[in-house]
C-alpha positions as CSV (number, residue, x, y, z in Angstrom):
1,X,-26.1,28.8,38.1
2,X,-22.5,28.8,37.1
3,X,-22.6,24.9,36.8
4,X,-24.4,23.7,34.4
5,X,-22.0,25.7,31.9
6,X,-18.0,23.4,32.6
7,X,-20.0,20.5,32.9
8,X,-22.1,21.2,29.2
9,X,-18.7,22.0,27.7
10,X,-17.0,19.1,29.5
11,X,-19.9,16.9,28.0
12,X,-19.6,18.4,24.6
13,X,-15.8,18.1,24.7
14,X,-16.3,13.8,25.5
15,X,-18.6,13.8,22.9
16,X,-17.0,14.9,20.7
17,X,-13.7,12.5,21.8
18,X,-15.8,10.0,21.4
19,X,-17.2,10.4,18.0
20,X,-13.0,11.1,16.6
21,X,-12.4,7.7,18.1
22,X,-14.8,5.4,16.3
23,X,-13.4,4.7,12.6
24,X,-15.1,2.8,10.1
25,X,-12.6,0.3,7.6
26,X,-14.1,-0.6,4.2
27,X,-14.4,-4.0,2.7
28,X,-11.3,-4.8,1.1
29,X,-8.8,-2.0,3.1
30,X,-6.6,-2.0,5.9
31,X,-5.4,0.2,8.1
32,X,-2.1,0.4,9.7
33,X,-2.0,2.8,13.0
34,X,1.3,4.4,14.9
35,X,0.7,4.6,18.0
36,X,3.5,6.9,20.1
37,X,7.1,5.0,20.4
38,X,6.6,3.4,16.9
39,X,4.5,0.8,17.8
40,X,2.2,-0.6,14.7
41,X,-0.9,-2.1,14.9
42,X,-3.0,-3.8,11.6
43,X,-7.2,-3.3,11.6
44,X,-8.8,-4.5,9.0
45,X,-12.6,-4.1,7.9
46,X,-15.6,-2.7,10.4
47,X,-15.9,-0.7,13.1
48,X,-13.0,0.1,15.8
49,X,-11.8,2.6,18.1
50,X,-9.1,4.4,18.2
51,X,-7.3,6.4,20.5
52,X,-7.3,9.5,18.9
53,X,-4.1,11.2,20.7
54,X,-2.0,8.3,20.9
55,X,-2.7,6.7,17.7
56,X,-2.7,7.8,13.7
57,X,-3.6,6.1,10.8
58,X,-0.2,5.6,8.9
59,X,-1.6,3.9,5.7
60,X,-4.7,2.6,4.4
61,X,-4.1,0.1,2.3
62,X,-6.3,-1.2,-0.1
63,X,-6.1,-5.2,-0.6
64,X,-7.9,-6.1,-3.2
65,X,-5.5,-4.9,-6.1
66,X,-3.2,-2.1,-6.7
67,X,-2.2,-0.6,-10.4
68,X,1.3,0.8,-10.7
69,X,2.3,2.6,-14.1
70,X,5.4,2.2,-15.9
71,X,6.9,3.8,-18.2
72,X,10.6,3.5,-18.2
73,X,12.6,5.4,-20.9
74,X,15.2,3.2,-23.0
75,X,18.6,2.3,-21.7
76,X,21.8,1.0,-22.8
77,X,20.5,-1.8,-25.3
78,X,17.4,-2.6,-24.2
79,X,14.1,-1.0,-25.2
80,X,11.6,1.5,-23.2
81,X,9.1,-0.2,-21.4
82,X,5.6,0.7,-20.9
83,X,2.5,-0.9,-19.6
84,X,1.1,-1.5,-16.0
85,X,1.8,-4.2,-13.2
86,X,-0.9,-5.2,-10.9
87,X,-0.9,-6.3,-7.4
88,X,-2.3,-7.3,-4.5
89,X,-1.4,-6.7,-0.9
90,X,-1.9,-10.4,1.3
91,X,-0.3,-9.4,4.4
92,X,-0.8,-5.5,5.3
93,X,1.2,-5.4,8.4
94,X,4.4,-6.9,6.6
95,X,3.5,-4.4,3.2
96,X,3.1,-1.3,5.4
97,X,6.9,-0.8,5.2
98,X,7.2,-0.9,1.4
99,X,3.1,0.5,0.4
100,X,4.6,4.0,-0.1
101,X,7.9,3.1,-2.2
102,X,6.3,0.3,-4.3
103,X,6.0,2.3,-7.6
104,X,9.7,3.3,-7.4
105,X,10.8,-0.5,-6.3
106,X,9.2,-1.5,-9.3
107,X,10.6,1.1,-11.6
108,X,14.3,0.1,-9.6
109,X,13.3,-3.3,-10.6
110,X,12.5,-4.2,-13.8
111,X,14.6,-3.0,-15.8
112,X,17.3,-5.2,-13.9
113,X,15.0,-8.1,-14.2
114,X,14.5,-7.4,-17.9
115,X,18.1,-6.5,-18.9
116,X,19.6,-6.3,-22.9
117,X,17.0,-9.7,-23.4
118,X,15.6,-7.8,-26.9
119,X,14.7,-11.0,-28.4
120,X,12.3,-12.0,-25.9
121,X,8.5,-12.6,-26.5
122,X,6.7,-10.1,-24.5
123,X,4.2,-12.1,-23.0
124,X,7.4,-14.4,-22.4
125,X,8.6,-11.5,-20.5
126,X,5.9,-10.5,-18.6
127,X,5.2,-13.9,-16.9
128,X,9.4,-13.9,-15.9
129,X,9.1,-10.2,-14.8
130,X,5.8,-11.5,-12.9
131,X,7.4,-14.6,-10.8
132,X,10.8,-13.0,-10.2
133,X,8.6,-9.3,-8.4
134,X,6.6,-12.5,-6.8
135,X,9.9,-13.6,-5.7
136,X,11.3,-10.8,-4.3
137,X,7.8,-9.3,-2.8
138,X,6.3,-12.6,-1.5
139,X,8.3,-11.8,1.8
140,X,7.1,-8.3,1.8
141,X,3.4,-9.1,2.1
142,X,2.6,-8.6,-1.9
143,X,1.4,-10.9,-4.4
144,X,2.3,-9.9,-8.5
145,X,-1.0,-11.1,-10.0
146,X,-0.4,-9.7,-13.4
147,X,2.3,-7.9,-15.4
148,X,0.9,-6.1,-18.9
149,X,4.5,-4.3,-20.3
150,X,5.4,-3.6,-24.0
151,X,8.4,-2.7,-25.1
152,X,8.4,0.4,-27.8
């Protein structure tokens, strides 16, 4: 009689293992996982398992385009800067160092991109602020695919 009670609980218990292992990925997202020693593995859209105690989802990265708001206060000669910058993640293995940071990478960068150029057209602007980011984040895995800033 006592019997049928471990092996119902040891039944429930891979069950329910089982079920915590499958994930489902959404169209357009990625997910990077951590497995135990560092090692990163990529999965992109459908239906996988994962090993539930040895692996974590670390980011899950959308790919089909990202928003990042600036607004960046004025500095020595130039003009504040407001608008957005949009971007799209081509490689999410290679992006999943710099996913987290990328809001404060952009706000680091494009102010030295920018400079004391006052006289510039803005649309001028945004299509130099959008191929030098490109430039910089093409090794990264990101792609720039539109830059909407105003100064004022």
């Amino acid at each position: 009689m006592l019997f049928p009670m471990p092996f119902t609980v040891l039944l429930s218990a891979l069950a329910a293992l089982a079920l915590v292992s499958v994930k489902r990925i959404p169209d357009g997202h990625a997910y990077t996982l951590r497995r135990i020693g560092g090692h990163v593995r990529t999965i992109g859209a459908g239906i996988h398992v994962v090993l539930p105690l040895i692996e974590r989802v670390a980011h899950k990265i959308n790919l089909l385009g990202n928003v990042v708001e600036i607004a960046l206060p004025p500095s020595s000669g130039a003009a504040a800067l407001r608008g957005c910058v949009y971007f799209q993640v081509m490689d999410a293995q290679r992006a999943d160092s710099v996913i987290d940071g990328m809001a404060d990478l952009l706000r680091r960068r494009i102010p030295e991109i920018v400079g004391n150029d006052i006289h510039e057209d803005s649309a001028a602007c945004n299509l130099r602020l959008k191929a030098e980011l490109n430039r910089d984040l093409r090794d990264r895995g990101l792609l720039v695919t539109r830059v909407q800033l105003t100064s004022g």
